[in-house]
N, C-alpha and C positions, 0 to 999 in steps of 0.2 A: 918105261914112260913113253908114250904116243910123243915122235916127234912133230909137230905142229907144222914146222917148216916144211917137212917131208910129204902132210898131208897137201898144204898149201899150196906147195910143188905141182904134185899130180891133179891135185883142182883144175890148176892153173893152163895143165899140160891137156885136160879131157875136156876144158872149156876151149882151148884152140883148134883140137884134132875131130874132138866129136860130132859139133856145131847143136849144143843143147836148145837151143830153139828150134829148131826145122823140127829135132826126133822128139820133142814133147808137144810141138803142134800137129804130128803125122799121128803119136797116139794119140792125141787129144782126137784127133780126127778119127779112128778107128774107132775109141769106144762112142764117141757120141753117137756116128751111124750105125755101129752095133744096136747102140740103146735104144737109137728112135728106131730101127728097121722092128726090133723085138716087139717093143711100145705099136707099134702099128699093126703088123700081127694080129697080137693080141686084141687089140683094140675090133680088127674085123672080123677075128675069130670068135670074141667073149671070152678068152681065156683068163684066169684070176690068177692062175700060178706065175705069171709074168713076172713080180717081184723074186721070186728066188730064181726063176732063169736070170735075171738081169745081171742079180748079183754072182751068181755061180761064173758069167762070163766075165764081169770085173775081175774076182777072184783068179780066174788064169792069165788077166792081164797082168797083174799085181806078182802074180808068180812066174810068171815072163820075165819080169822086170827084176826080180830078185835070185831069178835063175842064171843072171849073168855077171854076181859077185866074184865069185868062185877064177871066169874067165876073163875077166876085167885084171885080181890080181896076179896070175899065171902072167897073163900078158905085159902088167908092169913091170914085173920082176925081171921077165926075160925082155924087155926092150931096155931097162938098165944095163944087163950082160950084153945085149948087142952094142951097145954105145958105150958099152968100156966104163960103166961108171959105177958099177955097185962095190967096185974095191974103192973108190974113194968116199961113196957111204962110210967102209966099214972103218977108213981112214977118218974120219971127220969122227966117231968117238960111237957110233953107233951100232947097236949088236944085232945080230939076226934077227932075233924076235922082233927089237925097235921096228926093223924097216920093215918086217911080215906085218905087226900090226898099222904101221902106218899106210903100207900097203893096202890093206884089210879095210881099213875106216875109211881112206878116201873112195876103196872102190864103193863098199855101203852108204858114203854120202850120195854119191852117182846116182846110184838104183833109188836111192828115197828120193834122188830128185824126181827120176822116172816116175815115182810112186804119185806126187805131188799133183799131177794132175789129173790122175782118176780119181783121189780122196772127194772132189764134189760131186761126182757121180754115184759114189757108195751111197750116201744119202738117199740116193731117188728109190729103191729099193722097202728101205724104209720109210719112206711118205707115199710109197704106191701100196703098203700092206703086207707086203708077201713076206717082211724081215720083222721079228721080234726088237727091240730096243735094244737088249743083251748081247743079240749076235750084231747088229749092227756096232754096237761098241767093241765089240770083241774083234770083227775086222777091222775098224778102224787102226786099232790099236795095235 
């Protein structure tokens, strides 16, 4: 069972060390000038394929942002070992796995947050032509 507290914890701990506003306003700032620099491009070129460039470039945002589950948990796990506290996890009634998955879910809350603010952008994609309905749900998703 996911300890909650544990996730709660590391919430708590990646909201004071990371500063989730600056790093979702910096990408927020990257893909919008991605999109409008593409959108203009196109715009003086007559290019139509612009919608699946757009989103091809969301896409490796997105996988950016979920490429760093993996070293988010490594790094929680060993900064418990550096501060001497993961034997008092395993003292407080808790087993490996608990604290791997709890580890595991707060790092994937992280990254979805990351994710959170290119999701209105995936759209544009889809209202400029170049995304079918399908795929457009299918990244969302």
């Amino acid at each position: 069972m996911i300890s909650l507290a544990l996730v709660e914890r590391e919430l708590r701990v990646a909201l004071r060390k990371l500063d989730p506003r600056r790093k979702r306003l910096r990408t927020a700032g990257w893909a919008v000038g991605i999109t409008a620099f593409l959108t203009l491009i196109s715009g003086l070129t007559g290019d139509r394929h612009v919608g699946s460039t757009i989103h091809n470039v969301l896409l490796v945002f997105g996988l950016v942002a979920l490429s760093s589950v993996p070293n988010r948990v490594a790094g929680a796990i060993a900064e418990e070992r550096r501060n001497n506290t993961l034997g008092i996890l395993f003292i407080s009634g808790l087993s490996a796995m608990d604290i791997f998955i709890g580890k595991l879910f707060s790092a994937m809350l992280i990254a979805f947050n990351d994710l959170l603010v290119i999701f209105p952008l995936l759209a544009l994609p889809f209202v400029m032509g170049g995304v079918s309905f399908e795929l457009f749900v299918a990244t969302v998703c």
